[in-house]
PyMOL Python script that loads the backbone (N, CA, C, O; Angstrom):
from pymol import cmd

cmd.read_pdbstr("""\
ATOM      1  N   UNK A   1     113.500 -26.941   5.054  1.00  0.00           N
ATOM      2  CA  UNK A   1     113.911 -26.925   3.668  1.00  0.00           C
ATOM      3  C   UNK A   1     113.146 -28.014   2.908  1.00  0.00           C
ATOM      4  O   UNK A   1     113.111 -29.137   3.410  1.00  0.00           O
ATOM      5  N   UNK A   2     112.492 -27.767   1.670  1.00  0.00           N
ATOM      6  CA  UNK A   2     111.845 -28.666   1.377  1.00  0.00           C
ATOM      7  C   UNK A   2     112.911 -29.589   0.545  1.00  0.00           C
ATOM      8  O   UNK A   2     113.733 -29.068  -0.208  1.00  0.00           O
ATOM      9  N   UNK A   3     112.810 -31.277   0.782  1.00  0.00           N
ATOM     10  CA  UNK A   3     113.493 -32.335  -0.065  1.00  0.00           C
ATOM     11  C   UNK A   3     112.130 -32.467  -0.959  1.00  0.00           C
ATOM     12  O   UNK A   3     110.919 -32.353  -0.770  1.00  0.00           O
ATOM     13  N   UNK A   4     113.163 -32.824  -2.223  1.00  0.00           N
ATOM     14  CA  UNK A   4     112.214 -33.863  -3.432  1.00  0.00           C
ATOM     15  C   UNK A   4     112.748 -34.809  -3.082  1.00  0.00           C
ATOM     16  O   UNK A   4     113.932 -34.972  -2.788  1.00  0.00           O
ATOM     17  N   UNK A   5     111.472 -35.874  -3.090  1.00  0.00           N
ATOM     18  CA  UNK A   5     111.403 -37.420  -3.375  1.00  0.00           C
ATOM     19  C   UNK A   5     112.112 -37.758  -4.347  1.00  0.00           C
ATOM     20  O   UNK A   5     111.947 -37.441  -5.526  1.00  0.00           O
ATOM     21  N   UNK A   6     112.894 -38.385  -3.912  1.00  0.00           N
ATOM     22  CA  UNK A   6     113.814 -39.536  -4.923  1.00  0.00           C
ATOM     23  C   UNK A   6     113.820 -40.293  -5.358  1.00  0.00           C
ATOM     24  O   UNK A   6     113.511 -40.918  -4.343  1.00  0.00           O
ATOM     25  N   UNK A   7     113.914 -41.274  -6.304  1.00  0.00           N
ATOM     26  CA  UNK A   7     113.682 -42.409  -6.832  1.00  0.00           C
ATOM     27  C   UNK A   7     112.912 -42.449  -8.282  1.00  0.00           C
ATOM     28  O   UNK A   7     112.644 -43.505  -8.855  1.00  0.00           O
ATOM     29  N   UNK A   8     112.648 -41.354  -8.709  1.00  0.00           N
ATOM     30  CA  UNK A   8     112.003 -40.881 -10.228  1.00  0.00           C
ATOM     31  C   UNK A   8     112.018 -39.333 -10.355  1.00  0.00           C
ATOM     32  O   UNK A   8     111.844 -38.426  -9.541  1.00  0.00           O
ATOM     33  N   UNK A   9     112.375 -39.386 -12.090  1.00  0.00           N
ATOM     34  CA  UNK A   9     112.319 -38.336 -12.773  1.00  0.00           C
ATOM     35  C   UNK A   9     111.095 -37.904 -12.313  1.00  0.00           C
ATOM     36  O   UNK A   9     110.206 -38.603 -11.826  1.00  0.00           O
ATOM     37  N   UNK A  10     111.098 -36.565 -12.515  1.00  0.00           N
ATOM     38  CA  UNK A  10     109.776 -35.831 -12.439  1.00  0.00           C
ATOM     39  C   UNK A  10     109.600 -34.563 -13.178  1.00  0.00           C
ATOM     40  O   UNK A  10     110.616 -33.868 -13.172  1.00  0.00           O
ATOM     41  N   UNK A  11     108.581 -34.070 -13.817  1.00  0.00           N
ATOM     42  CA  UNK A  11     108.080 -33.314 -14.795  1.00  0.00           C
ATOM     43  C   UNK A  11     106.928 -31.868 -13.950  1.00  0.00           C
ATOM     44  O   UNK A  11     106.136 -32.216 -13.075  1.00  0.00           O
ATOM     45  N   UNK A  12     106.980 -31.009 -14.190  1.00  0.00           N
ATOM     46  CA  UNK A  12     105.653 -30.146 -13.846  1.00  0.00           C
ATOM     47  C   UNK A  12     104.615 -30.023 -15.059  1.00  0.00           C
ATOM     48  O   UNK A  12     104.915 -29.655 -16.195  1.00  0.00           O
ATOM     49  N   UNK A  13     103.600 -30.321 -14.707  1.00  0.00           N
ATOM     50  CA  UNK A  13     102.593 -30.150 -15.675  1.00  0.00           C
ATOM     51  C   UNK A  13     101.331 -29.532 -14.798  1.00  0.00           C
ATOM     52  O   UNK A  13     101.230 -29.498 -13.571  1.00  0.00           O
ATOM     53  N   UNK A  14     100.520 -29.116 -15.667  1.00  0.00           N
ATOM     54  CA  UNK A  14      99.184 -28.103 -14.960  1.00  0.00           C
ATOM     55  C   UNK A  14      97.849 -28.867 -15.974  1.00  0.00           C
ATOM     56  O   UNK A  14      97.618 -28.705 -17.172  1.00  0.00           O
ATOM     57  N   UNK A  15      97.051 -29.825 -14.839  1.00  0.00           N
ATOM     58  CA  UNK A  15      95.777 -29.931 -15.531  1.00  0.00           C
ATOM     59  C   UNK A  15      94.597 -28.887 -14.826  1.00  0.00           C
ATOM     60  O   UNK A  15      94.804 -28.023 -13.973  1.00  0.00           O
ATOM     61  N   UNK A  16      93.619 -29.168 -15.310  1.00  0.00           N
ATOM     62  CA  UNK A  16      92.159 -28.779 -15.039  1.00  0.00           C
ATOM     63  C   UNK A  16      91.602 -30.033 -14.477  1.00  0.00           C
ATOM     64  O   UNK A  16      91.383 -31.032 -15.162  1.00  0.00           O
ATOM     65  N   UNK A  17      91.378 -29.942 -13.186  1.00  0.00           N
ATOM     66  CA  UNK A  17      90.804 -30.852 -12.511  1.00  0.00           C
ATOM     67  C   UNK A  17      89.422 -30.545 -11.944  1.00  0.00           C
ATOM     68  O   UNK A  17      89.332 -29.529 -11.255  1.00  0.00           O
ATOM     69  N   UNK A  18      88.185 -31.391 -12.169  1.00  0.00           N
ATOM     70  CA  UNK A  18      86.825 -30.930 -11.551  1.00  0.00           C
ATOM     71  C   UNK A  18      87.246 -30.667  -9.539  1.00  0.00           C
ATOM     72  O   UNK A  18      87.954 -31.127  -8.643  1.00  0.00           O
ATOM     73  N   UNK A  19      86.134 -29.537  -9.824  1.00  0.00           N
ATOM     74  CA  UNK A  19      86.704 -29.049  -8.274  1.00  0.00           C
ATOM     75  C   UNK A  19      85.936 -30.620  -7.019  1.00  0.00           C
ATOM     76  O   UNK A  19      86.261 -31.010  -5.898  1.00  0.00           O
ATOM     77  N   UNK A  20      85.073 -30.973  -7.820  1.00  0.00           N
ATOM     78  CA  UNK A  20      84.510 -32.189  -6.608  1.00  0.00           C
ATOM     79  C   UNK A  20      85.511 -33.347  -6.528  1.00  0.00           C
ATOM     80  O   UNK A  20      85.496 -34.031  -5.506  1.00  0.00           O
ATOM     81  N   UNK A  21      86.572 -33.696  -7.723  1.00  0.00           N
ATOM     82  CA  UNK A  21      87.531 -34.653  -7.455  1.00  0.00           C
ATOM     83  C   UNK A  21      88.706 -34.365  -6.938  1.00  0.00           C
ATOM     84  O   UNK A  21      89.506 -35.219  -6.554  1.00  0.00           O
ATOM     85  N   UNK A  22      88.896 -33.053  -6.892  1.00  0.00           N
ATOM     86  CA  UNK A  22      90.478 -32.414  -6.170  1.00  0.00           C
ATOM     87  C   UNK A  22      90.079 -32.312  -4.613  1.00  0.00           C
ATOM     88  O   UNK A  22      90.931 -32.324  -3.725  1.00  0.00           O
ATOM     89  N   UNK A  23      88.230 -32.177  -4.293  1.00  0.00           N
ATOM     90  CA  UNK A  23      87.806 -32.616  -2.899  1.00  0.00           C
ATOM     91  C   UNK A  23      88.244 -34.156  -2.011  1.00  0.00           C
ATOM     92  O   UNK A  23      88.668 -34.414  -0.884  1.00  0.00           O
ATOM     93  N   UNK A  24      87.929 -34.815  -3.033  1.00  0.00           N
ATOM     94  CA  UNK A  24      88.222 -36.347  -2.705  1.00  0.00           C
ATOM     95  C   UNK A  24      89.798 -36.672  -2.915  1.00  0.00           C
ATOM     96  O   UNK A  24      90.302 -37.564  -2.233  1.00  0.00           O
ATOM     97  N   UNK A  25      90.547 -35.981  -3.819  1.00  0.00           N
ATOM     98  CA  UNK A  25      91.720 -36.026  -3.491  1.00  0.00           C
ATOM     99  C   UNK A  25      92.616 -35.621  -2.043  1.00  0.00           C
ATOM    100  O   UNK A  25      93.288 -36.207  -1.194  1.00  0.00           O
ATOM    101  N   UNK A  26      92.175 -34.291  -2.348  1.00  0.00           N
ATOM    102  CA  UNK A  26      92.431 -33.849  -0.871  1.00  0.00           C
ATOM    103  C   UNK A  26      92.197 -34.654   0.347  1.00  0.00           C
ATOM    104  O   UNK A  26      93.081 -34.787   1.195  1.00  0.00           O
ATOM    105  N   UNK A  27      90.831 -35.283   0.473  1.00  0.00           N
ATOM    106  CA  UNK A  27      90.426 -35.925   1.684  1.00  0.00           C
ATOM    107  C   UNK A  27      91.298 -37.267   1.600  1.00  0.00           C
ATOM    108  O   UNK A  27      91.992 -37.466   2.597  1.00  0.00           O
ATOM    109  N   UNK A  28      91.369 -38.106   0.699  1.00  0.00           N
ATOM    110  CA  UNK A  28      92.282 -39.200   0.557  1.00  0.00           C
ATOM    111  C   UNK A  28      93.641 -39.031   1.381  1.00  0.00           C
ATOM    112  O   UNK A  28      94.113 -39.736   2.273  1.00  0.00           O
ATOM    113  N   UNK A  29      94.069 -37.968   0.840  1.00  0.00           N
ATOM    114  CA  UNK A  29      95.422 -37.437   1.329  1.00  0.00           C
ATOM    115  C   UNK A  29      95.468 -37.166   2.746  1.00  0.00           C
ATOM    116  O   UNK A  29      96.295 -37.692   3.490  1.00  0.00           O
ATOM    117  N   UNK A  30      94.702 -36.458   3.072  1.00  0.00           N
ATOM    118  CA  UNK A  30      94.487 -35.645   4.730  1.00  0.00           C
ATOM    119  C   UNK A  30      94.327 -37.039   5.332  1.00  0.00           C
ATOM    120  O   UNK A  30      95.152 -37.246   6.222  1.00  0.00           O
ATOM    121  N   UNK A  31      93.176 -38.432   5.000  1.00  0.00           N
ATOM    122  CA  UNK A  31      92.994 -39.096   5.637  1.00  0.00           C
ATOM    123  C   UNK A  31      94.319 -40.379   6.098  1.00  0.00           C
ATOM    124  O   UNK A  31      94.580 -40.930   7.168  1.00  0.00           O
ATOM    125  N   UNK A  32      95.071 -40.501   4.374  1.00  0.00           N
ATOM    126  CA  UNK A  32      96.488 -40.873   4.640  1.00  0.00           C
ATOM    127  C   UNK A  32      97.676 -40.390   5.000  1.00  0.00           C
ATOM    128  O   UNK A  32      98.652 -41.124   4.849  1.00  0.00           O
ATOM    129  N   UNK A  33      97.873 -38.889   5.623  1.00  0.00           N
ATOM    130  CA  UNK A  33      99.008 -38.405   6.118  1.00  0.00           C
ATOM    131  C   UNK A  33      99.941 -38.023   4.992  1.00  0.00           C
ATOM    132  O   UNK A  33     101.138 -37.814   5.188  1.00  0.00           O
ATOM    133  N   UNK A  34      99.267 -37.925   3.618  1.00  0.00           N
ATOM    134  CA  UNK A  34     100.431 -38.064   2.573  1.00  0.00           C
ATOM    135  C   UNK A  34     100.214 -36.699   1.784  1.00  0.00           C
ATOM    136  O   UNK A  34      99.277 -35.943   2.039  1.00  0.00           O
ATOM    137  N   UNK A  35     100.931 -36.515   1.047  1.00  0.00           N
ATOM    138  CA  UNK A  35     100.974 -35.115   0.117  1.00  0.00           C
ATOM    139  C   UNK A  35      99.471 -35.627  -1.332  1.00  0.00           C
ATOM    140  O   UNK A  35      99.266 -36.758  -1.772  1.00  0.00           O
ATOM    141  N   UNK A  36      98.866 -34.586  -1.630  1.00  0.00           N
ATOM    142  CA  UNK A  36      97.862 -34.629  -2.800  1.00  0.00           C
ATOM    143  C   UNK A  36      98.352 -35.062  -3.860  1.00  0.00           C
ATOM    144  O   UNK A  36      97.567 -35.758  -4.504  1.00  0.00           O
ATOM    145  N   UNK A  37      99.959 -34.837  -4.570  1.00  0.00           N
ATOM    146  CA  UNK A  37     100.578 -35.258  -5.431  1.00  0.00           C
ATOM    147  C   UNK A  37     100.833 -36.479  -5.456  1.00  0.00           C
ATOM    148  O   UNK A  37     100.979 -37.016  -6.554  1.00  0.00           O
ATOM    149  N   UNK A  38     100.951 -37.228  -4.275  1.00  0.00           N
ATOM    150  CA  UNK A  38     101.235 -38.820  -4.039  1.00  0.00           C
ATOM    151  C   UNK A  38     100.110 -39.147  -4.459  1.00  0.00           C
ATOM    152  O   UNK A  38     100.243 -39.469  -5.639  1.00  0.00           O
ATOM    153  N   UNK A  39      98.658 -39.279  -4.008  1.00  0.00           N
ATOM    154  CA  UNK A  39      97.684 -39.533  -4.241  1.00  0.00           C
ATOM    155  C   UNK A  39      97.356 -39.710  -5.821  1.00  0.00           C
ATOM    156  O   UNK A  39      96.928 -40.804  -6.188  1.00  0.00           O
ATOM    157  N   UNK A  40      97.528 -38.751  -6.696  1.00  0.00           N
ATOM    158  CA  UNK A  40      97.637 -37.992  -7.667  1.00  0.00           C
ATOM    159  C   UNK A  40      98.440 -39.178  -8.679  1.00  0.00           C
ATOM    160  O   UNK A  40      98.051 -39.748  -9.698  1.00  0.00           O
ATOM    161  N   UNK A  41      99.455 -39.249  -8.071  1.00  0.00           N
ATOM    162  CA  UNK A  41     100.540 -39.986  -9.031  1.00  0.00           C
ATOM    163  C   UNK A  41     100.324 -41.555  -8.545  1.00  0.00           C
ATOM    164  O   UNK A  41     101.036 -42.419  -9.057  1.00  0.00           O
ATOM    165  N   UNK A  42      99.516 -41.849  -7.735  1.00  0.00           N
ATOM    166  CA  UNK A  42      99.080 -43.211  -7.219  1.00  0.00           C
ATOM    167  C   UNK A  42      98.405 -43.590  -8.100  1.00  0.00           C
ATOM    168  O   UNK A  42      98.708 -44.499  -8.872  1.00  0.00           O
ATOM    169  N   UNK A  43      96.859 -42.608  -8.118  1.00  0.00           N
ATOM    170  CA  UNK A  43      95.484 -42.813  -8.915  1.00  0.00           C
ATOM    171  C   UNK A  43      96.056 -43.234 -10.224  1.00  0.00           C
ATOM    172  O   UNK A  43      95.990 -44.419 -10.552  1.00  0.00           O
ATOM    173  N   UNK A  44      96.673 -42.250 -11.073  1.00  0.00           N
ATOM    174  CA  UNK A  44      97.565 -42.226 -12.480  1.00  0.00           C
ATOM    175  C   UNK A  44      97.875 -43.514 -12.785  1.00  0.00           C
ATOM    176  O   UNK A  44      97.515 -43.993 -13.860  1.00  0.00           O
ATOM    177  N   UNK A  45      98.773 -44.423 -11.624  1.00  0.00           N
ATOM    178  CA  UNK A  45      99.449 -44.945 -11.741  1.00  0.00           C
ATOM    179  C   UNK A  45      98.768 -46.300 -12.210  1.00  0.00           C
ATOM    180  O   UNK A  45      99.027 -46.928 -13.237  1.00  0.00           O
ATOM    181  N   UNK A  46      98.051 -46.538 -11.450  1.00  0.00           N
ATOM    182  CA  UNK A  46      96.520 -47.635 -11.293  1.00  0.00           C
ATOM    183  C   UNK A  46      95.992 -47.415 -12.361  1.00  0.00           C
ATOM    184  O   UNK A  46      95.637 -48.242 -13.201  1.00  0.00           O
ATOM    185  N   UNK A  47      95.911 -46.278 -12.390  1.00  0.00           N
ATOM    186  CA  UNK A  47      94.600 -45.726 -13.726  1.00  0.00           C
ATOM    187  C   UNK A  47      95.075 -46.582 -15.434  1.00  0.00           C
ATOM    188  O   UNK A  47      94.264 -46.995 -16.261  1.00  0.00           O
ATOM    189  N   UNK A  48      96.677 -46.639 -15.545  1.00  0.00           N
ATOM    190  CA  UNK A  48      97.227 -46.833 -16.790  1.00  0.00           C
ATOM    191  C   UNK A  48      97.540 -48.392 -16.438  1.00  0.00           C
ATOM    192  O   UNK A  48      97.834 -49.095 -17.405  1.00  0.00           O
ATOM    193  N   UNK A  49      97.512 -48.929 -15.314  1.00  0.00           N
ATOM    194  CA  UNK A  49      98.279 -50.357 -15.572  1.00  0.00           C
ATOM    195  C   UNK A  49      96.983 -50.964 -15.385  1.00  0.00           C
ATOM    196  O   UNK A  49      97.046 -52.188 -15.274  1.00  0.00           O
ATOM    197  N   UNK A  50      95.749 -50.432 -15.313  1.00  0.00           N
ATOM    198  CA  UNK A  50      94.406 -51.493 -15.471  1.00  0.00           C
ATOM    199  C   UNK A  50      93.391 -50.649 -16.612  1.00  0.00           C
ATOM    200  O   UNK A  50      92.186 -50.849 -16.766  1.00  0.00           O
ATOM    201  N   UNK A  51      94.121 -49.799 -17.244  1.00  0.00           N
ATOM    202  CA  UNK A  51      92.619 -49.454 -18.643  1.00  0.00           C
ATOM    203  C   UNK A  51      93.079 -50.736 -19.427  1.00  0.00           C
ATOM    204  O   UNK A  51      94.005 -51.545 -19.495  1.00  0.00           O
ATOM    205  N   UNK A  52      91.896 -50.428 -19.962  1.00  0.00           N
ATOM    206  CA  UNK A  52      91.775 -51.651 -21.308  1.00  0.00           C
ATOM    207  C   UNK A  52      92.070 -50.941 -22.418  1.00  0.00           C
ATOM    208  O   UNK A  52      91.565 -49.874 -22.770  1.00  0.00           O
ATOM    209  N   UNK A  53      93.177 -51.780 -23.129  1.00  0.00           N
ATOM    210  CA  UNK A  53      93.082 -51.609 -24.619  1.00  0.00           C
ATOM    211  C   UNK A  53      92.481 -52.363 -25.663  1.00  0.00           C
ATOM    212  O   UNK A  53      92.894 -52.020 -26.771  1.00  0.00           O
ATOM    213  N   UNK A  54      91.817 -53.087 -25.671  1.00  0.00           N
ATOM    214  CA  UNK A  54      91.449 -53.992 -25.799  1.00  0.00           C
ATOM    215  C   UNK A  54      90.105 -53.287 -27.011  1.00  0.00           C
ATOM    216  O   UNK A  54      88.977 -53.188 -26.529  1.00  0.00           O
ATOM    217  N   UNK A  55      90.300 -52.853 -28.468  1.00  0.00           N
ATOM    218  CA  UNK A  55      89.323 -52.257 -28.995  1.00  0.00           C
ATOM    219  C   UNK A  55      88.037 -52.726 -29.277  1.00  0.00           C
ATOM    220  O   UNK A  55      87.229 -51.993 -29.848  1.00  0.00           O
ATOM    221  N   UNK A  56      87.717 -54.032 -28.893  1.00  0.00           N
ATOM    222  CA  UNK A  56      86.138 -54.678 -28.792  1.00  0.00           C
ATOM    223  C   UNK A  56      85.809 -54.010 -27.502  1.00  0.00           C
ATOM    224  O   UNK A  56      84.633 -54.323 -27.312  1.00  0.00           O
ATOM    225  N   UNK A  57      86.189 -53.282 -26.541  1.00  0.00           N
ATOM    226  CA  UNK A  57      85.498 -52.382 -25.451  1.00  0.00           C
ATOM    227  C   UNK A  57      84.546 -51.222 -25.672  1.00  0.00           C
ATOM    228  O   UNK A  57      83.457 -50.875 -25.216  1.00  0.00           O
ATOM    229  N   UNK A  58      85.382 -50.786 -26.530  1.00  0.00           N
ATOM    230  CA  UNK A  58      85.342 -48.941 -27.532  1.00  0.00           C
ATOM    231  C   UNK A  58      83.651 -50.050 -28.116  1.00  0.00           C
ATOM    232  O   UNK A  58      82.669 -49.727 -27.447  1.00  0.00           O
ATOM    233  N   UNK A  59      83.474 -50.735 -28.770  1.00  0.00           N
ATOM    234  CA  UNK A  59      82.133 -51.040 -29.551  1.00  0.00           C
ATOM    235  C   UNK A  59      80.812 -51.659 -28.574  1.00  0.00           C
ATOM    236  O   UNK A  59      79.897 -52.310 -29.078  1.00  0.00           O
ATOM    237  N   UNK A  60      80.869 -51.426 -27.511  1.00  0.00           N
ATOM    238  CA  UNK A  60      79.933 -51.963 -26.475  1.00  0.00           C
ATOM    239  C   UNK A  60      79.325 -50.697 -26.551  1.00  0.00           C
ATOM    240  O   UNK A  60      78.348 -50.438 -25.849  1.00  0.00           O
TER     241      UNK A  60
END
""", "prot")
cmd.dss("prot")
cmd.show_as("cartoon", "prot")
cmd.util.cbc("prot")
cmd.orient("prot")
């Protein structure tokens, strides 16, 4: 029976992902024993708590 992970709300959404980065996703995953969505919601996660907002970036 499949369980959902607990500990956060969760949403379904559908992107368009390049097929060479859903490769490296995949392999990430296969190589950590973990589901593609973990990976997925890892990358995300990293991705937003280190961009820059910082608008003297945008003018380089």
């Amino acid at each position: 029976m499949l369980e959902i992970e607990k500990g956060y709300e969760s949403v379904n959404k559908t992107f368009r992902i390049p097929v060479n980065i859903v490769e490296q996703l995949e392999r990430l995953a296969g190589e950590n024993n973990t589901s593609v969505n973990k990976v997925v919601v890892q990358c995300l996660q990293y991705a937003l708590d280190n961009i820059s907002t910082d608008s003297s970036d945008d003018k380089k």
